[in-house]
C-alpha positions in Angstrom: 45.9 121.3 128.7 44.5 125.0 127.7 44.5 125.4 124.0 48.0 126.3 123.3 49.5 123.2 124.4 47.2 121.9 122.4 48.3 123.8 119.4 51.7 123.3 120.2 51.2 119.5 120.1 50.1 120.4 116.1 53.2 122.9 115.7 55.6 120.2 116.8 57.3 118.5 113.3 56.5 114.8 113.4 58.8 112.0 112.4 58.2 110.9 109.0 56.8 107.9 109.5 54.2 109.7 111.4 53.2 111.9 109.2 49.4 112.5 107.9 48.1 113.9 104.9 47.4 117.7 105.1 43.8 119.0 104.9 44.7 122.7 105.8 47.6 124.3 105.1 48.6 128.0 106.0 51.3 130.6 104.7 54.2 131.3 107.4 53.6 134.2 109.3 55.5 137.5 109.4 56.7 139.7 111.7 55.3 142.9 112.4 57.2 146.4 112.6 59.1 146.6 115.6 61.7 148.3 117.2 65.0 146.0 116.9 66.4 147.1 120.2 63.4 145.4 122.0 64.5 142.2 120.3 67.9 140.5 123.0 70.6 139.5 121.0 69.8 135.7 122.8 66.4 135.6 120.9 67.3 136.3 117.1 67.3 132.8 115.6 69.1 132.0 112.7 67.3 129.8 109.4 67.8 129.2 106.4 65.4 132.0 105.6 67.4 134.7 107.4 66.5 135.8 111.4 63.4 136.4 112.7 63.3 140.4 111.5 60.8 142.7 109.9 59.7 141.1 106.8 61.6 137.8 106.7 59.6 135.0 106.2 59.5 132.4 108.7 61.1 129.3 108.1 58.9 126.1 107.8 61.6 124.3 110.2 61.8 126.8 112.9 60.0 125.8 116.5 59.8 127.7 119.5 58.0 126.9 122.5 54.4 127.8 123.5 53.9 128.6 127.0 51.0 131.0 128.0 50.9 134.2 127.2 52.6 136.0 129.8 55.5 137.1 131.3 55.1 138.8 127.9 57.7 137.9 125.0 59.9 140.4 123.6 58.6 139.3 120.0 56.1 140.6 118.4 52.3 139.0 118.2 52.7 137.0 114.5 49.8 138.2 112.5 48.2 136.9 109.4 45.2 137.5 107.9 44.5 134.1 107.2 45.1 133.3 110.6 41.8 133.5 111.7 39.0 131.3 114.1 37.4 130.5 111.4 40.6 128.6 109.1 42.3 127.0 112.1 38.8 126.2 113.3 38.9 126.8 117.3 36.2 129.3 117.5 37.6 131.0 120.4 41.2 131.4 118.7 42.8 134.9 119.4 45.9 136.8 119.0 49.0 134.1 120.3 52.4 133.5 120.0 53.5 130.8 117.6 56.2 129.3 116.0 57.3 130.0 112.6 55.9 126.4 111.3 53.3 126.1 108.7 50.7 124.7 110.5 49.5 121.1 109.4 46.5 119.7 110.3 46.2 116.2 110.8 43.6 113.7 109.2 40.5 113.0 111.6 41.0 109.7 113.5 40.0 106.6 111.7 41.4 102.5 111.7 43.0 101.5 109.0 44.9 98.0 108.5 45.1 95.1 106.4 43.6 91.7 106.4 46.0 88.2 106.8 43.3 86.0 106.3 43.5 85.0 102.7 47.8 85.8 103.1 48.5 82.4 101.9 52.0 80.5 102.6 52.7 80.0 98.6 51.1 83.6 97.8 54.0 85.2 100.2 57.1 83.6 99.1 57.1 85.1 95.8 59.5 87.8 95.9 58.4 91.3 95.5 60.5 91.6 92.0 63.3 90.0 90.2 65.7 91.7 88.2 67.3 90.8 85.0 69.9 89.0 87.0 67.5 87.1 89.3 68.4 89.1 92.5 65.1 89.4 94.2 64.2 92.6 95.6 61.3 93.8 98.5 60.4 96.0 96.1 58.9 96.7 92.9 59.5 99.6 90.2 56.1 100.3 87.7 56.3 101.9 84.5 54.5 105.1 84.2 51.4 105.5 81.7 51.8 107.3 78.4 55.1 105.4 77.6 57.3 107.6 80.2 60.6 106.6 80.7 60.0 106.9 84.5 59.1 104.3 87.1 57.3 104.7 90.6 59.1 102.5 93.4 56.0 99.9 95.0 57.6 99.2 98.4 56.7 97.3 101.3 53.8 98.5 103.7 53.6 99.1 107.2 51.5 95.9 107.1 54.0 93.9 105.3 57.0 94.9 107.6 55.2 94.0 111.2 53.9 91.1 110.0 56.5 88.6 111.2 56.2 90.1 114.6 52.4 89.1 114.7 53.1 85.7 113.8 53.3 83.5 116.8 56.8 83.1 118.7 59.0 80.2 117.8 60.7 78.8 120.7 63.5 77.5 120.7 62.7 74.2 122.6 61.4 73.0 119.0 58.3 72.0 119.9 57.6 69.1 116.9 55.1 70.5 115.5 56.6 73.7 114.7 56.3 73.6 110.9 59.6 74.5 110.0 62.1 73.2 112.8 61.0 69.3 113.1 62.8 69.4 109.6 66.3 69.4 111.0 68.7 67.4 112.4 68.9 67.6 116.0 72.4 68.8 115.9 70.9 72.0 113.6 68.4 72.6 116.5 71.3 73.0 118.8 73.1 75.7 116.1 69.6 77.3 116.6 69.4 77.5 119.7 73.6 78.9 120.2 72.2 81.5 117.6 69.6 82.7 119.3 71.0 82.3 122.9 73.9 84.3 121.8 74.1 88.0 120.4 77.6 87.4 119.7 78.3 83.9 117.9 81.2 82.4 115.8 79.3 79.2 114.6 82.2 77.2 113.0 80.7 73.8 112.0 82.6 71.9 108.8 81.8 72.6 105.5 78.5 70.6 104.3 76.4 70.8 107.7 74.3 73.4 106.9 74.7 76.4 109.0 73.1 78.2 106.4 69.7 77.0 107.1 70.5 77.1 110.6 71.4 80.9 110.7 67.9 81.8 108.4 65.9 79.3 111.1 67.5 81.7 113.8 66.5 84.5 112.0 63.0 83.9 111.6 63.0 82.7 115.4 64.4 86.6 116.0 61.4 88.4 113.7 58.9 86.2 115.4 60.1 86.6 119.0 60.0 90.7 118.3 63.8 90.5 118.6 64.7 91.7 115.1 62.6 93.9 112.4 65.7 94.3 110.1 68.7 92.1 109.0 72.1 91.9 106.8 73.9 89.1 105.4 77.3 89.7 104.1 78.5 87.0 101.9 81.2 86.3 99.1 79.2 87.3 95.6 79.2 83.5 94.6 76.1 82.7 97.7 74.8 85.6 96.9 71.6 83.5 95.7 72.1 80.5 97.4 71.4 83.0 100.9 68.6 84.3 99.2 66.9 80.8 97.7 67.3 79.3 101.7 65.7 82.7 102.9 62.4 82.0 100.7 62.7 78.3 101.8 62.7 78.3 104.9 61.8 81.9 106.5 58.8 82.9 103.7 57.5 85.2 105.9 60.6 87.4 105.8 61.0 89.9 102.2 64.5 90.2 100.8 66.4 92.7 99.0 69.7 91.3 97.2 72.0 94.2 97.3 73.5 93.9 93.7 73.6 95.9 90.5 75.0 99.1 89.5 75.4 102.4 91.8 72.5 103.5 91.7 70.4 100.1 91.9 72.6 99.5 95.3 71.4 103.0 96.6 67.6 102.2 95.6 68.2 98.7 97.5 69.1 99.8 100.6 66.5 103.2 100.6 63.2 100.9 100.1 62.6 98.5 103.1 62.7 95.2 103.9 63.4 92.9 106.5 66.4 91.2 105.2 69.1 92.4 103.0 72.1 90.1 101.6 75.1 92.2 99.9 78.6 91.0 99.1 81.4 91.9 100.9 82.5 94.8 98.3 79.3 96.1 98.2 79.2 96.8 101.8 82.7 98.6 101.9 81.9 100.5 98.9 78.6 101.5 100.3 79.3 101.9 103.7 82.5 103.2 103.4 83.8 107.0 102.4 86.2 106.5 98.9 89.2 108.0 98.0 89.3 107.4 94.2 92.5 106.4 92.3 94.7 109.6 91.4 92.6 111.5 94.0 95.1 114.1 95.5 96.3 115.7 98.4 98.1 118.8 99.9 100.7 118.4 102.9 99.8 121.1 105.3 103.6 121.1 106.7 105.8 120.3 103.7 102.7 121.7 100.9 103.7 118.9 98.6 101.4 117.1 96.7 100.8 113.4 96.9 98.4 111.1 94.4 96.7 107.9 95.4 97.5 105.4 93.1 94.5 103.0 93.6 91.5 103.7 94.9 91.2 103.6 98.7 87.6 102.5 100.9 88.0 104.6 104.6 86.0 105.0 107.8 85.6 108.2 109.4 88.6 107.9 111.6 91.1 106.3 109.2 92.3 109.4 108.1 95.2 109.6 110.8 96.1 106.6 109.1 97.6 107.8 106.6 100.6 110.5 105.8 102.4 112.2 103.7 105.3 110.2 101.9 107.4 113.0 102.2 107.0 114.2 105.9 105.3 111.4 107.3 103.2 113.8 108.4 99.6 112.3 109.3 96.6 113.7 106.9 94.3 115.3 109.3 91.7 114.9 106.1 91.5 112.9 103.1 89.7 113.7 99.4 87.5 111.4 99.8 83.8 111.3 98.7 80.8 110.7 100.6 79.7 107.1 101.6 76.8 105.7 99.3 74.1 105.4 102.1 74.1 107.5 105.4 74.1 106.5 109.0 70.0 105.5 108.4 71.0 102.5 107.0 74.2 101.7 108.4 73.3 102.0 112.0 69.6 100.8 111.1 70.0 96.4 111.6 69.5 94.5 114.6 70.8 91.8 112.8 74.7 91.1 111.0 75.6 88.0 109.6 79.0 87.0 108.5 79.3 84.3 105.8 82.7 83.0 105.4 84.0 84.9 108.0 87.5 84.6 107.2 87.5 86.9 105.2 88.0 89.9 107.6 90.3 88.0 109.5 92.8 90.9 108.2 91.6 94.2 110.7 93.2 96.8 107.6 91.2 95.5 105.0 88.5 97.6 103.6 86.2 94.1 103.8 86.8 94.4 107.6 86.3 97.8 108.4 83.0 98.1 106.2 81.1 95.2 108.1 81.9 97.0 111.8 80.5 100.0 110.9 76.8 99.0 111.8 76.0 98.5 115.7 73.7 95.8 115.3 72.6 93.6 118.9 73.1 90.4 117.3 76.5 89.6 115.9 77.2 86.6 114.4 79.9 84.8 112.0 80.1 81.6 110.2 83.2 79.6 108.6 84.2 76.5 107.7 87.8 77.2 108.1 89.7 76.0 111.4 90.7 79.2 112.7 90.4 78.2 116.5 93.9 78.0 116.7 95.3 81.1 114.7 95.3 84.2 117.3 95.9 86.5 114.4 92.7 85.4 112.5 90.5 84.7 115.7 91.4 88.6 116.8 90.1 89.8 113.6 86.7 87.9 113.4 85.9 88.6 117.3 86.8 92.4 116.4 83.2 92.1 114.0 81.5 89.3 116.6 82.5 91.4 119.9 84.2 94.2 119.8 87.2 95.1 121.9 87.0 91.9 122.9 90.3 89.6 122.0 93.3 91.8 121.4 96.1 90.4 119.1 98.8 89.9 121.3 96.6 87.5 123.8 98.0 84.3 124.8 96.9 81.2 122.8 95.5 79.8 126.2 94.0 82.9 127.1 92.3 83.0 123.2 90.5 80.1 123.9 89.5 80.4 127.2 87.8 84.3 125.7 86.6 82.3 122.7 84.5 79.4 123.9 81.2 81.6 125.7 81.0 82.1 121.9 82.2 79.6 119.7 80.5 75.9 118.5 82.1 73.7 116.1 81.3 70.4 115.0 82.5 68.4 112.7 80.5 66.4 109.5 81.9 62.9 110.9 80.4 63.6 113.7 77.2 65.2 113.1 76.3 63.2 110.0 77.6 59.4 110.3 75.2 58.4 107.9 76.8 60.7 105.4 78.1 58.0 102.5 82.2 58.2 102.8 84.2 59.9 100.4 86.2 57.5 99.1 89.8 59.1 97.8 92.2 57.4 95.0 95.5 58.9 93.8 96.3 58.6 90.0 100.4 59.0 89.4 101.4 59.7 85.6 104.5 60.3 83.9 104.6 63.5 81.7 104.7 63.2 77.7 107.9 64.3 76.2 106.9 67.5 75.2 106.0 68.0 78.8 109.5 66.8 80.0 111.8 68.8 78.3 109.6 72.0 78.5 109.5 70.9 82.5 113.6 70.5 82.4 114.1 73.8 80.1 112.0 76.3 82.8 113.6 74.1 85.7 116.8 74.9 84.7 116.1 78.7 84.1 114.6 79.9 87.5 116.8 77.5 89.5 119.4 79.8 88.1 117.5 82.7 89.2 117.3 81.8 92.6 120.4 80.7 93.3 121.7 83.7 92.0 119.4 86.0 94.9 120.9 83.7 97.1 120.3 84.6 100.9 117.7 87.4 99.2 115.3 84.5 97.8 111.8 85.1 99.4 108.9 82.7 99.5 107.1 84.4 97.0 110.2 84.0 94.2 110.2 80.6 94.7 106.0 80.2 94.1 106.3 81.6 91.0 108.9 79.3 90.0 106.6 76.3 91.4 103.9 78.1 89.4 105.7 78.1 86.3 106.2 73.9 86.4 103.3 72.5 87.9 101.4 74.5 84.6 103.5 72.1 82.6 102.8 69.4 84.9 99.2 70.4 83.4 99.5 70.8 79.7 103.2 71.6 77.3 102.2 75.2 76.1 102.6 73.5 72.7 99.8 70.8 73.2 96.7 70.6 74.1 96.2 67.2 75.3 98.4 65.7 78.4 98.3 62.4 80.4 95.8 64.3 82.7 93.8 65.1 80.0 93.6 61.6 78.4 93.0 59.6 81.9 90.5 62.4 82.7 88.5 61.9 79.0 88.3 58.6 79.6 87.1 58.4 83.2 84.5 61.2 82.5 83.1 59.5 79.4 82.3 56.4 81.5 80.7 58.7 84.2 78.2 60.2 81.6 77.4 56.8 81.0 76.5 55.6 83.6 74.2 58.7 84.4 76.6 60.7 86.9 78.2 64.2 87.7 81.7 65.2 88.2 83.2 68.8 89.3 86.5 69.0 88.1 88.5 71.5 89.5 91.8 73.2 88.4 94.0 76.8 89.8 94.1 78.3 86.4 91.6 79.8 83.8 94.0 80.0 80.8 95.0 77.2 78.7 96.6 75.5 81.2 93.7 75.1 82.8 90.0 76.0 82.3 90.2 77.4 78.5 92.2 73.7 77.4 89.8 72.0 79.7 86.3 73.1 78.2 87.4 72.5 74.4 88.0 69.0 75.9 85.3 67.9 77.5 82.8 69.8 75.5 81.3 66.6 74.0 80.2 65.4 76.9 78.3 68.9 78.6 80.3 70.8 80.3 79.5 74.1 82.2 82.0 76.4 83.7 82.4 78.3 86.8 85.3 80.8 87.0 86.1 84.4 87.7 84.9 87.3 85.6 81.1 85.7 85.1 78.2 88.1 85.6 76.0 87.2 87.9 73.6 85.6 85.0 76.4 83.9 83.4 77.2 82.2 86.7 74.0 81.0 87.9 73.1 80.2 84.0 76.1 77.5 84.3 75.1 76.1 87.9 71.6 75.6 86.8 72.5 73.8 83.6 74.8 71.4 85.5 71.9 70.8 87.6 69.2 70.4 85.6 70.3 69.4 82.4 70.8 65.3 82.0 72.7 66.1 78.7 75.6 68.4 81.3 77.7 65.8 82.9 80.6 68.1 84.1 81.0 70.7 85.9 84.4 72.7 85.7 85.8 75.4 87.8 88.8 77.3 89.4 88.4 76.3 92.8 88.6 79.9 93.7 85.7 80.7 92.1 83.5 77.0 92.6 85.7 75.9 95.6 83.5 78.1 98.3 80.1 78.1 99.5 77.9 75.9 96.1 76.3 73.0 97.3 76.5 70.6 94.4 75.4 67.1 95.2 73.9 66.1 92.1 77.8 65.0 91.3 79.0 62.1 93.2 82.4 62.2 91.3 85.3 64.9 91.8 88.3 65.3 90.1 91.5 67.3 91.2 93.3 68.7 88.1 96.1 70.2 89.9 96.3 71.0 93.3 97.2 73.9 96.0 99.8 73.1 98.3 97.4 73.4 101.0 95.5 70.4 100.7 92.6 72.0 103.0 91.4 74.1 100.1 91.5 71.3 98.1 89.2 69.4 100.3 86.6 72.2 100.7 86.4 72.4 97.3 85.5 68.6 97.0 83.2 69.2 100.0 80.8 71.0 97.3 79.8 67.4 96.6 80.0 65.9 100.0 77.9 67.3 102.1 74.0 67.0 103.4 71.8 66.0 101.0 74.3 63.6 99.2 72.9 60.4 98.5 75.9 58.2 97.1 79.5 57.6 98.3 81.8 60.5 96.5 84.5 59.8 94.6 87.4 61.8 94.9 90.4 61.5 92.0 93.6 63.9 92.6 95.9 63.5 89.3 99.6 63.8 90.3 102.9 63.6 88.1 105.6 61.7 89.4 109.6 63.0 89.2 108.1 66.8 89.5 107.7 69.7 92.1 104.1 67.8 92.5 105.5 64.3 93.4 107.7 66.6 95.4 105.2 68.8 97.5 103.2 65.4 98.1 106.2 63.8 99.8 106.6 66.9 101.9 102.8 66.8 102.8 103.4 63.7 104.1 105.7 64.0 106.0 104.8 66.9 107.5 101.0 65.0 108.1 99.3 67.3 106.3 97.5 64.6 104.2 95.4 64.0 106.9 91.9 65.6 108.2 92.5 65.3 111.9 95.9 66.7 111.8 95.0 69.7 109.6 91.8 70.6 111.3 93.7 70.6 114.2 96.2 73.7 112.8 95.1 76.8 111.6 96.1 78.5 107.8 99.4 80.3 109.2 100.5 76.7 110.9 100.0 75.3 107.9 102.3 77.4 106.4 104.9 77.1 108.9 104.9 73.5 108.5 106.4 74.3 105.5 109.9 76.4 105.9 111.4 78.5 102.8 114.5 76.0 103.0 112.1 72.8 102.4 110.3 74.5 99.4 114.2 75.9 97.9 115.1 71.9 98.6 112.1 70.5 96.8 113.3 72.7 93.6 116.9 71.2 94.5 118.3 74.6 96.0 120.5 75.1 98.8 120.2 78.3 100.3 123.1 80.5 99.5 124.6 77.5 97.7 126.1 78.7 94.3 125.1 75.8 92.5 122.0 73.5 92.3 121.3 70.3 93.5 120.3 68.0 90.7 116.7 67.2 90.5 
């Protein structure tokens, strides 16, 4: 190569990672006075600094290839005066053509590195920072001297980033003395092994059997077989910690950034590297996505109205043809929306996506679902606990994330299952885990108090009325919030704040303390009909609380009091909020407040408790009220079956709910359809 190449091989911008320190560095060149017509039209180069004319600087970013020195160039030889043989340092430098760059010279060759040796096991699972909320973060932000309000951002090295890759491979044949995988259960090996095996995977095992650890063992198997250098978990907020306390359990070699915290911490978390990143579904639609803010608005090009959004809207690139104008119906060829938080860089950046819950994006429109597609990872996986083998509706929208274009909606059931099972494993905890002590289930049937009876007839009366009088135009949802309205009374009189319930469940929990156990108590509602009555009750023997609306502190501040503290015998929570994704088997009692007509969320809720690691038999209490909508929904439960595990693991949510006509829930509240009068209850 004669010395220009060579030169050019220095002109050439470098990525920059590759980058070097500069030793030398020289002003941009000019060009010298000549004639504009011997300049073609083809060769003026536009920059941000202007063309390439008499007396226009150069621009730092413009390239143009060195070849030698003839045919001669219609440009002019670039001169500079500190251009010279002896400043580049080739002593036989001369006159040549070169590009516009500032020339940058690299550092002289040396080895550089770091050393493992002393990297010890406990020294590396100390997270790179915590912040005030406990998220850990691979990175670490240090005060600047003199008292300035500034920080400098300590992220990981080169050196910390490849070193899972040089750890030795893991295979997945679980040699025993592997240190980490002769620790689970042979039927967690196998999950392994179908994560690994498979760059799309629905793992679907039952609540309690840990896919959790399996999906971080399979990760770690990825960094160490060179497979994967960068990861995302998506999760509901609630594991947001529990993801990250497995991760530093059982893959310590891996650093983790929790992606949590204000606007701006999010942005910092996803700029500094690591190798695995765990963010809630919100965070990665309002991060990933393009926003159109809430009274954001937008001209019609046909009809030039105006039109507002009233909420604020999360889009991808292409949703714009989505929507359209109210008035014309006109599509929106663009929307007002603002720029996503991070760029393609770090969406398009992971090898690695992992659904938690995967449920919820079994609904394609949602912003949840369209955020988590926008990467283009090779490994896709999802996990639930839900039976949704059998719902095409919700099997079309997770296999739209797992593998893409895949499953349409309108396939046969038949056909569904034949496309699913290359990538699908389920088992279930009776299976997996005889040895698991039984959850043993009682029924408690009271009568309400009096106050509670003739508030219960007084509201019955009232929205009977109500929907006898929509008649034929009653709708599913009218008739839930009359069932709303009387199983809070079932609960508490909104005069009182003490009920059967109450009373049975004061005296069962007060024998439970002591005798040195837990109980999780769980109820729908937060107000006083619920959680707010609750508390004040069972205050005297420890309680901690888990509903919506806790920060992130407040949360984990409650779990770890019920935990650790002997003197915190209960814990109580909305099973919205504690129902999902906790592992709580320090309590071996549960107690069912109220319940949701679906008695499959009831049971994963109680499956906080009864799960791997439990020790004792659980005990499960569901409180019922007899001559109510509750005694009412029971019977119709069983009838229909749905009391039973096999049967509803067997349907999916929406055959749940068809199980369940409009006409049976209108003839539990004693309403005919269309009838002008009601039935007596």
């Amino acid at each position: 190569m004669n010395l220009l190449g060579r030169l050019a091989r220095f002109v050439a911008p470098l990525p920059g990672t590759a980058t070097h320190s500069v030793n030398v560095l020289l002003p941009p060149a000019f060009v010298e006075d000549i004639p504009s017509q011997l300049i073609p039209e083809a060769s003026v180069c536009p920059s941000t600094d202007g063309v390439f004319a008499k007396d226009n600087g150069i621009s730092p970013d413009l390239l143009f290839a060195i070849f030698d020195l003839y045919p001669p160039s219609p440009f002019a030889l670039l001169k500079s005066d500190t251009l010279t043989p002896a400043a580049v340092g080739f002593s036989g430098l001369h006159d040549f053509w070169v590009s516009g760059n500032v020339f940058q010279f690299l550092d002289p060759a040396g080895i550089s590195g770091t050393d493992y040796a002393n990297r010890s096991k406990e020294r590396h699972t100390k997270p790179e920072s915590v912040d005030q909320n406990g998220f850990v973060k691979a990175y670490s932000q240090v005060r600047n001297a003199y008292g300035s309000s500034t920080h400098t951002i300590v992220s990981l090295s080169i050196w910390d980033l490849i070193y899972p890759a040089l750890l030795p491979p893991i295979a997945v044949e679980f040699a025993p003395d592997v240190d980490v995988l002769h620790k689970l259960y042979p039927y967690q090996q196998v999950g392994v092994k179908f994560l690994v095996e498979h760059e799309s995977a629905l793992l679907g095992d039952d609540m309690g059997t840990g896919k959790t650890v399996m999906t971080v063992v399979a990760l770690r198997v990825l960094f160490q077989r060179r497979k994967a250098t960068k990861a995302l978990i998506v999760c509901p907020v609630v594991v947001l910690k529990v993801w990250q306390d497995h991760l530093r359990r059982w893959a310590p070699e891996l650093h983790v950034t929790s992606v949590r915290g204000t606007r701006e911490d999010r942005k910092l978390d996803w700029k500094c590297p690591a190798h695995v990143y765990v963010a809630a579904y919100d965070s990665v639609s309002s991060d990933f996505l393009t926003v159109v803010k809430k009274q954001a608005t937008i001209v019609c090009k046909t009809c030039r109205r105006t039109s507002t959004f009233g909420e604020k809207v999360h889009v991808a690139a292409n949703d714009a043809p989505q929507f359209s104008c109210p008035h014309c119906k006109t599509p929106f060829a663009e929307l007002p929306s603002s720029a996503p938080l991070v760029g393609n860089e770090v969406v398009g950046g992971f090898d690695v996506v992992v659904l938690d819950e995967a449920q919820y994006i079994k609904n394609p429109d949602t912003s949840r679902s369209r955020g988590v597609r926008l990467p283009i990872p090779r490994y896709r996986w999802a996990l639930t606990g839900t039976p949704v083998e059998t719902k095409i509706e919700d099997l079309a929208g997770i296999f739209s994330f797992v593998k893409p274009k895949y499953m349409h909606y309108n396939v046969s059931t038949r056909d569904a299952k034949r496309l699913m099972e290359p990538y699908f494993l389920r088992r279930l905890k009776k299976d997996v885990l005889p040895d698991l002590p039984p959850k043993i289930r009682q029924e408690q049937w009271l009568e309400l108090d009096s106050d509670q009876r003739a508030e219960y007839d007084r509201v019955l009366r009232g929205e009977v009325r109500k929907l006898t009088e929509l008649g034929e135009q009653v709708t599913k949802a009218h008739i839930f919030a009359v069932i709303t309205a009387l199983k809070r009374v079932c609960n508490f009189a909104s005069s009182k704040r003490s009920s059967p319930k109450s009373e049975i469940l004061v005296e069962q929990i007060k024998i439970i303390k002591e005798s040195g156990y837990k109980a999780l108590v769980f109820t729908q509602w937060v107000d006083e009909y619920g959680v707010a009555t609750l508390e004040s009750i069972l205050r005297p023997f420890g309680v901690s609380v888990i509903k919506g609306g806790l920060t992130d502190n407040a949360r984990e501040a409650a779990l770890q009091r019920f935990r650790n503290e002997p003197n915190v015998s209960v814990l109580l929570a909305t099973v919205k909020a504690g129902g999902v994704g906790l592992t709580l088997t320090e309590a071996n009692y549960v107690f069912h407040y109220d319940h949701w007509w679906n008695p499959a969320t009831m049971w994963q809720a109680e499956d906080r408790a009864h799960r791997k690691g439990q020790l004792r038999g659980v005990n499960v209490y569901s409180f019922w009220t007899q001559k109510t909508i509750e005694e009412r929904i029971h019977q119709k439960l069983r009838e229909r079956g749905l009391l039973f595990d096999e049967v509803v693991n067997s349907l999916s949510e929406t055959d749940v709910e068809k199980a369940i006509s409009t006409d049976d829930w209108l003839d539990m509240l004693g309403v005919q359809r269309g009838s002008s009068r009601p039935k007596r209850n």
